[in-house]
TIDOFI-823488 format. One line per field, with one value per residue: residue in one letter; x, y, z of N, C-alpha, C, CB in turn. Coordinates in Angstrom, 1 decimal. Atoms other than C-alpha are relative to their C-alpha. Glycine has a CB too. Example, Ala and Ser with C-alpha at 12.3 -4.5 7.8 and 13.67 -1.06 7.14 Angstrom:
resn	A;S
nX	0.9;-0.9
nY	-1.2;-1.1
nZ	0.0;0.0
caX	12.3;13.7
caY	-4.5;-1.1
caZ	7.8;7.1
cX	0.9;-0.8
cY	1.2;1.1
cZ	0.0;0.8
cbX	-1.0;0.4
cbY	0.0;0.5
cbZ	1.2;-1.4
This chain:
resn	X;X;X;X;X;X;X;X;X;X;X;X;X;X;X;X;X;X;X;X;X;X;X;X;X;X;X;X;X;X;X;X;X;X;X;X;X;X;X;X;X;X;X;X;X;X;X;X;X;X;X;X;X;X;X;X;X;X;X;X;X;X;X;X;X;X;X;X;X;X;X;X;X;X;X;X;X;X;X;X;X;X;X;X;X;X;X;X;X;X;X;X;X;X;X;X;X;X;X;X;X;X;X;X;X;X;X;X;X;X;X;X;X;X;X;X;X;X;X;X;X;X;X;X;X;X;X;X;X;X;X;X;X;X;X;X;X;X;X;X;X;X;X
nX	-1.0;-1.3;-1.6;-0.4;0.8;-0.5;-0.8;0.0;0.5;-1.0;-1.3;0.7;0.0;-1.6;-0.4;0.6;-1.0;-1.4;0.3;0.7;-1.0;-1.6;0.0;-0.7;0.7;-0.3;1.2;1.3;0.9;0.1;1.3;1.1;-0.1;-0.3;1.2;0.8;-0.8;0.1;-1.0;-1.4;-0.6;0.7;-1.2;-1.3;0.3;0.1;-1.5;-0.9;1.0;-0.1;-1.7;-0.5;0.3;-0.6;-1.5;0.1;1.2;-0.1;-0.2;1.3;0.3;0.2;0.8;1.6;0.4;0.0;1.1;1.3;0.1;0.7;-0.1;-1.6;0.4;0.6;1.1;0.6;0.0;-1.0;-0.1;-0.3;-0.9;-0.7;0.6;-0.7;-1.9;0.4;0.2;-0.5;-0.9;0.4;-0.3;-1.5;-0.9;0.5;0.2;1.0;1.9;0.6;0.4;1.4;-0.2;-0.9;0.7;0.9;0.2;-0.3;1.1;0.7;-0.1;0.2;1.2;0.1;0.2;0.4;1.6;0.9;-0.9;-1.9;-0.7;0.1;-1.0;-1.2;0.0;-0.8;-1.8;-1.1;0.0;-0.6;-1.1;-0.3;-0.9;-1.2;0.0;-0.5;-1.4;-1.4;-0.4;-0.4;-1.8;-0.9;-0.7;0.0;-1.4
nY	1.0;-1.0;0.1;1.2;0.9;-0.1;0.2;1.2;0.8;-0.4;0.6;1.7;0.2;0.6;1.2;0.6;-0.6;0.3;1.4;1.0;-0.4;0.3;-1.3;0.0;-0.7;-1.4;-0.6;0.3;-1.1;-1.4;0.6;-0.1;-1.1;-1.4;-0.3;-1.1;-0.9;0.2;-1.0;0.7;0.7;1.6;1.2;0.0;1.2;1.0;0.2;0.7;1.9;0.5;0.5;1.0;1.0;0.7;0.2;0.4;1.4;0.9;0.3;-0.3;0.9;0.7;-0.5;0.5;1.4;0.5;-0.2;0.5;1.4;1.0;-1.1;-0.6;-1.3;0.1;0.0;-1.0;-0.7;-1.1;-1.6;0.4;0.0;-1.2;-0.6;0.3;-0.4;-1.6;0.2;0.8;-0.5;-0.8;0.7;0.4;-0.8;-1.6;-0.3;-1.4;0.4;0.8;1.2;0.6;-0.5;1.4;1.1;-0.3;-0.8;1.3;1.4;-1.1;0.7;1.1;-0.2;-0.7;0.7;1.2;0.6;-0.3;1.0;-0.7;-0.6;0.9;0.9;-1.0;-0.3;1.2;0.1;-1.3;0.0;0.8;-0.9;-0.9;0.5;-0.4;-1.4;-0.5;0.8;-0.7;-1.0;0.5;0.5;-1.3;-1.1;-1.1;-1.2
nZ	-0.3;-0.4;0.8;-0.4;0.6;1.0;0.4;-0.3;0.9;0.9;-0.4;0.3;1.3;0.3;-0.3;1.4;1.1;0.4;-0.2;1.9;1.5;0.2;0.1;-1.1;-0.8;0.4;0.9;-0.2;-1.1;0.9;1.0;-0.7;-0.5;1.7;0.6;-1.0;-0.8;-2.0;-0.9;0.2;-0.9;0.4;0.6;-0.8;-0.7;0.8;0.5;-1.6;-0.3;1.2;0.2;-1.1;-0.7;0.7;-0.4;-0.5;0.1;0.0;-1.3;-0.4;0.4;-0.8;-1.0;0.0;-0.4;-1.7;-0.6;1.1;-0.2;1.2;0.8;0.2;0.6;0.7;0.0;-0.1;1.0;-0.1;-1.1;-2.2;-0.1;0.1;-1.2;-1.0;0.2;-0.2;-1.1;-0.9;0.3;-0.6;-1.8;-0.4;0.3;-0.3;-1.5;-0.4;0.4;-0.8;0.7;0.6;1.3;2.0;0.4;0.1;1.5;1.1;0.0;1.5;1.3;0.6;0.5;1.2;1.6;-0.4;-0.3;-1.5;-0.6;-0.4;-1.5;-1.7;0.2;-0.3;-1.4;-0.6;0.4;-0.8;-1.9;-0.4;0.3;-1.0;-1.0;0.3;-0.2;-2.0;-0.1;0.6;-0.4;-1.2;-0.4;0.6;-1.5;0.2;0.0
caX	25.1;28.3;31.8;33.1;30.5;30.8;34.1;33.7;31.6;34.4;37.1;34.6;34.6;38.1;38.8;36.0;37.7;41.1;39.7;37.8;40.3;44.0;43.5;46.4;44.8;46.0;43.8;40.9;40.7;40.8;38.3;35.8;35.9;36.6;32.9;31.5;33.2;33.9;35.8;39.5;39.0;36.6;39.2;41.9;40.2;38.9;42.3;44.0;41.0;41.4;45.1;45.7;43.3;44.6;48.3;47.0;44.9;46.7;47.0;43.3;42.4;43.6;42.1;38.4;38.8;39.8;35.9;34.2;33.4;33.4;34.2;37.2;37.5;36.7;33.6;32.5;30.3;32.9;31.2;31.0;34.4;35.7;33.3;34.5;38.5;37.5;35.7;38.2;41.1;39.2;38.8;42.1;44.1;42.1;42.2;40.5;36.9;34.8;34.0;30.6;30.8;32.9;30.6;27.6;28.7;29.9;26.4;24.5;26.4;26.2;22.4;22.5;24.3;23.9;21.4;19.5;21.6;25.2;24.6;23.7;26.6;29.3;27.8;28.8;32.3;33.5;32.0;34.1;37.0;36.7;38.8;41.7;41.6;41.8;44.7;46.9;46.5;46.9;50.8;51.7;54.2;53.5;55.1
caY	-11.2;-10.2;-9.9;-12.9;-15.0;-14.0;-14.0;-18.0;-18.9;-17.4;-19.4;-22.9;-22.3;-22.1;-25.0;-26.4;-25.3;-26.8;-30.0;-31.2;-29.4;-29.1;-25.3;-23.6;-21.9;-18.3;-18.4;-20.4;-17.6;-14.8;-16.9;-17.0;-13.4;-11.9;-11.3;-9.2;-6.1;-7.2;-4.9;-5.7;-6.9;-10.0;-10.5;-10.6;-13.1;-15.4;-15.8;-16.7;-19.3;-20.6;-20.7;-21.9;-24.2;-25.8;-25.3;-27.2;-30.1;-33.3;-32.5;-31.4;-34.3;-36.2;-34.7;-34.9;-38.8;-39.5;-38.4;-39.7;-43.4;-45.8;-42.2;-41.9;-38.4;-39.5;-40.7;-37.3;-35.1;-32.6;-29.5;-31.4;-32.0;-28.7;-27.3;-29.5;-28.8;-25.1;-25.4;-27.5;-25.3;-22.6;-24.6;-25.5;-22.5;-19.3;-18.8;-15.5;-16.9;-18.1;-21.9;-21.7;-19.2;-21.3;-23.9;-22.5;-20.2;-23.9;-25.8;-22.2;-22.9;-26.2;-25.7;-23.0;-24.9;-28.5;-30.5;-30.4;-33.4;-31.6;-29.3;-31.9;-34.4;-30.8;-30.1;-33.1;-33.6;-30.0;-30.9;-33.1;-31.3;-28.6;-30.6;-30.1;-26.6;-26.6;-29.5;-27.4;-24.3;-25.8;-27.3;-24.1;-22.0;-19.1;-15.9
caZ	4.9;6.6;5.1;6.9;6.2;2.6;2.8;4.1;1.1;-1.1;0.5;0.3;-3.5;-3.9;-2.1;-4.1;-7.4;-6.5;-5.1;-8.9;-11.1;-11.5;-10.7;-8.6;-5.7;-6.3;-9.7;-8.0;-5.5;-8.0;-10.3;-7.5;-6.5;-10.2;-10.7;-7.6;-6.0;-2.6;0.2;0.6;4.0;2.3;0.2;2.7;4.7;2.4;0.6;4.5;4.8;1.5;1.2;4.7;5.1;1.7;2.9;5.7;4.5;4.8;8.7;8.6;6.6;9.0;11.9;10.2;9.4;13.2;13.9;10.7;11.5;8.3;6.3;3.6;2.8;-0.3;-0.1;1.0;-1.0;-2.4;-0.4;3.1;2.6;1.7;4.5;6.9;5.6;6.2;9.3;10.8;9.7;11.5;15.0;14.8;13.6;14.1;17.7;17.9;16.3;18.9;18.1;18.0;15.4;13.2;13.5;13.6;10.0;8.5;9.1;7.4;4.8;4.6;4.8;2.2;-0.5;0.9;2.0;5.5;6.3;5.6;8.3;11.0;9.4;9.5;12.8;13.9;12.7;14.0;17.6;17.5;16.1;18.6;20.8;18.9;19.1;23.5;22.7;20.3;22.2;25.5;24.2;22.2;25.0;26.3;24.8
cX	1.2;1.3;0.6;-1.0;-0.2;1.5;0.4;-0.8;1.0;1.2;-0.8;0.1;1.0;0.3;-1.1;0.5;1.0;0.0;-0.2;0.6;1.1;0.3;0.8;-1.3;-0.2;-1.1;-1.4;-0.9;-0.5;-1.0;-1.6;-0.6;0.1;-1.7;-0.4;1.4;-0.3;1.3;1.4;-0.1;-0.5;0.6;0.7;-0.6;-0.6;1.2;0.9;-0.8;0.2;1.4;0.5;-0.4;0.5;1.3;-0.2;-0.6;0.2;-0.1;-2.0;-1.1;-0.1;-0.7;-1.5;-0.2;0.1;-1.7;-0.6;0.2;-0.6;-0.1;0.9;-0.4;-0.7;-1.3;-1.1;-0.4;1.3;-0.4;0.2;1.0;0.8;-0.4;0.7;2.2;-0.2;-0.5;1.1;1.3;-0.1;0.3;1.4;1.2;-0.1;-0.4;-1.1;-1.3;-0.2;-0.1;-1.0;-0.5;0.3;-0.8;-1.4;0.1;0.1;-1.8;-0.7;0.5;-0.3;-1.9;-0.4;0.5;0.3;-1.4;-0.3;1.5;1.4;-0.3;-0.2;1.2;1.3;-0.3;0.6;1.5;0.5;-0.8;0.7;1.5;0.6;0.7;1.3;0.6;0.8;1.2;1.0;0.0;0.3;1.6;0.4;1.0;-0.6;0.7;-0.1
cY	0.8;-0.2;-1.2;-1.1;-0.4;-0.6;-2.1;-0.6;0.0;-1.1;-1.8;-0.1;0.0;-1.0;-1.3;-0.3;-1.3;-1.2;-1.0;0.4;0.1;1.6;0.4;0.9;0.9;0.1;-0.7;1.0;1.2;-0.4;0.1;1.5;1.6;0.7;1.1;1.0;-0.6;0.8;-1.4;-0.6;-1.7;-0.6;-0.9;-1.3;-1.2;-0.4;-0.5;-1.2;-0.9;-0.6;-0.8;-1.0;-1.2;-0.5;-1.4;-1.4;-1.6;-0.2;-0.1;-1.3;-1.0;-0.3;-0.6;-1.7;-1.0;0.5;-0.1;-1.7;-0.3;1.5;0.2;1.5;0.2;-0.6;0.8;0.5;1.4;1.2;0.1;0.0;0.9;1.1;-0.3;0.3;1.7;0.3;-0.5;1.1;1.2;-0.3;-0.1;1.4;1.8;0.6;1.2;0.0;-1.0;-1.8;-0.2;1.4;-0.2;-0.8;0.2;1.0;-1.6;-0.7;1.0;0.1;-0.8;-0.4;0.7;-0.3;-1.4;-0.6;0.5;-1.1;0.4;0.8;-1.1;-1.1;1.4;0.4;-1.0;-0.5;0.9;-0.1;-0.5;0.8;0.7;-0.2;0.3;1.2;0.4;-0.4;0.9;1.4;-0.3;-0.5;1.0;0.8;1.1;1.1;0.9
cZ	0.4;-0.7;0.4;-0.3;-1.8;-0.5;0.4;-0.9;-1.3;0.0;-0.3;-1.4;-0.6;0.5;-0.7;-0.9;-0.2;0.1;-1.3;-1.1;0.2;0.3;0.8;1.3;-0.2;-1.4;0.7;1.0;-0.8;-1.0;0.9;0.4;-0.7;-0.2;1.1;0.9;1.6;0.4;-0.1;1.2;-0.3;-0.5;0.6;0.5;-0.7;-0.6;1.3;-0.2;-1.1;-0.2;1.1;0.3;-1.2;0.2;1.2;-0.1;-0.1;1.6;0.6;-0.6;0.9;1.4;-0.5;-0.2;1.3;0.4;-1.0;-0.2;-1.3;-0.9;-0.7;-0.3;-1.7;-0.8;0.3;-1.1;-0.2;0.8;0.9;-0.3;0.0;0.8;1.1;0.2;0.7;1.2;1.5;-0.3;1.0;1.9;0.4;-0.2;0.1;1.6;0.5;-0.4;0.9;-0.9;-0.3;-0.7;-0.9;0.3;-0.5;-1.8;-1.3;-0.2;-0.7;-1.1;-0.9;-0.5;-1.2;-1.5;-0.1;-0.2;1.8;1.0;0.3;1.0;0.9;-0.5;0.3;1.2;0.9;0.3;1.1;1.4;0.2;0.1;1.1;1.4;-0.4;0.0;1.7;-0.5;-0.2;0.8;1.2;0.0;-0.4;1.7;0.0;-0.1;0.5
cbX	0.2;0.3;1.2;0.3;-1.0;-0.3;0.7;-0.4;-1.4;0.4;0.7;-1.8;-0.5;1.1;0.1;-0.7;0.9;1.0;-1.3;-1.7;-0.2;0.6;-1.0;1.7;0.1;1.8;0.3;0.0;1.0;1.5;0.3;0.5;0.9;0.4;-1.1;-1.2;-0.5;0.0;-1.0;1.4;-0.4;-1.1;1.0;0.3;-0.8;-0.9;0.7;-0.2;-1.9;-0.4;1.2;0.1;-1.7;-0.1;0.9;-0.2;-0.8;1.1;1.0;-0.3;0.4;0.8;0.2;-0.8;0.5;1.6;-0.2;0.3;-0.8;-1.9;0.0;1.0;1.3;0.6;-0.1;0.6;-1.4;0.3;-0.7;-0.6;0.1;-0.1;-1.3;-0.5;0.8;-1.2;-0.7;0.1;0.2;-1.3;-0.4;0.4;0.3;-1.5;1.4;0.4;-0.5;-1.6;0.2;-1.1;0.2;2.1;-0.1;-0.2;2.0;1.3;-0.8;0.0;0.4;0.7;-0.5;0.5;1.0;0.3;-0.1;-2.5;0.1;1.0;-0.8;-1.9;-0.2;0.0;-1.3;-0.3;0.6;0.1;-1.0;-0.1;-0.4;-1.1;-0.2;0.2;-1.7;-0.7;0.1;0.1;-0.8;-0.9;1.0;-1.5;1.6;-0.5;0.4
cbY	-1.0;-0.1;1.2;0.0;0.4;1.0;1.2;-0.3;0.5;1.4;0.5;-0.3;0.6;0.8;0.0;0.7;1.5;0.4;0.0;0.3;1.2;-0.7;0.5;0.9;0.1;0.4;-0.5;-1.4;0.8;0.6;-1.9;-0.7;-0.2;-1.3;-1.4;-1.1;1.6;-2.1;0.5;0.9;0.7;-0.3;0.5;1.4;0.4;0.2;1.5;0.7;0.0;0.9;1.4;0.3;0.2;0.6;1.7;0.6;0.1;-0.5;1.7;1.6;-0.1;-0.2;1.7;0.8;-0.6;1.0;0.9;0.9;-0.4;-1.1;0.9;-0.9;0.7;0.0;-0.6;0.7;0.4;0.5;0.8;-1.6;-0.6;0.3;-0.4;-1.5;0.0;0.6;-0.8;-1.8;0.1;0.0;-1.7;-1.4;-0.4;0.2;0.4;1.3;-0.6;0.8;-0.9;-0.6;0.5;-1.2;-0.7;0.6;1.7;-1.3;-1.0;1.4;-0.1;-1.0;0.4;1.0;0.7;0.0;-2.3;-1.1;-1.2;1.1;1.5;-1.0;-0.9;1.2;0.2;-0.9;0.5;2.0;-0.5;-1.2;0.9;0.3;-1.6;-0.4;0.6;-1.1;-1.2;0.3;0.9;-1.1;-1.4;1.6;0.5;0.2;0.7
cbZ	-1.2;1.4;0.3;1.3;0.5;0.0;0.6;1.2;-0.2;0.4;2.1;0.3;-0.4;0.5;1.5;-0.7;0.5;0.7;0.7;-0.6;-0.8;-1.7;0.1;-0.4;0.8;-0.4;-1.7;0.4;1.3;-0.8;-0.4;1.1;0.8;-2.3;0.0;1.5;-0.3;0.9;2.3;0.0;1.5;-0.8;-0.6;1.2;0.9;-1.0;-0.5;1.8;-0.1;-1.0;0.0;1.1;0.6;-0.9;0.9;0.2;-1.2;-0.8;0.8;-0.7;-0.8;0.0;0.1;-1.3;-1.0;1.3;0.8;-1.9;1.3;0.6;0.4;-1.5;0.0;-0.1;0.2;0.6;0.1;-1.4;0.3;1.1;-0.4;-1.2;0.3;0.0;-2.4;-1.0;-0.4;-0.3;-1.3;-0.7;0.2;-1.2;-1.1;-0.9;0.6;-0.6;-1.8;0.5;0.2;1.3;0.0;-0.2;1.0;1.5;-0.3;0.9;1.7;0.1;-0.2;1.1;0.7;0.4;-1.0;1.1;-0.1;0.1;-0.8;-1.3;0.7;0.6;-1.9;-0.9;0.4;-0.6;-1.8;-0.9;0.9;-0.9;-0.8;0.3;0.3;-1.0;-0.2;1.8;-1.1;-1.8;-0.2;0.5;-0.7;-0.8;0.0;0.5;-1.1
């Protein structure tokens, strides 16, 4: 498995974490990651995904329920939801990962600690998503 992909299961479990407990982030990242030696760059990057896409998540929230018909966020299972927060934070804010590499690492996850159904329900959503990504980079200026 590769370091980003790793490091994207790391960051789902912190946002996990913070989601069903009262936990701040900064310890739910270091709770997740206390157990196995992983390189600094897995850290590094799980901790951005994790923190930002958390810093982020009333915008991102709102983003995924504009393309989840008859969906509150909270009637999500907690992992699609923290997939798709993670996912979508990705489309939207990581310019330099292809998109169908963020999508494609979200629905192997979601297969891997989901059901069959979360990946084709998370595949779904962030096709959608993936529009927001052209949008916001298309108004940003250029520097």
């Amino acid at each position: 498995m590769g370091a980003r992909r790793k490091a994207r299961e790391y960051a789902l479990q912190a946002l996990y974490l913070v989601d069903i407990t009262p936990l701040p982030m900064d310890l739910a990242i270091r709770g997740v990651m206390k157990a196995d030696e992983i390189e600094e760059k897995t850290k590094e990057f799980a901790t951005i995904l994790a923190t930002e896409a958390h810093a982020h998540r009333e915008e991102i929230d709102a983003t995924i329920v504009k393309y989840t018909k008859n969906w509150e966020m909270s009637r999500m299972a907690v992992l699609d939801r923290n997939l798709l927060r993670l996912g979508a934070y990705e489309l939207i804010h990581q310019l330099d990962t292809p998109v169908s590499v963020i999508i494609n690492e979200a629905v192997e996850i979601a297969k891997d600690f989901s059901t069959e159904d979360s990946g084709k329900f998370v595949n779904g959503i962030l096709d959608q998503i993936k529009r927001e990504r052209k949008e916001k980079h298309e108004e940003e200026p250029v520097k």
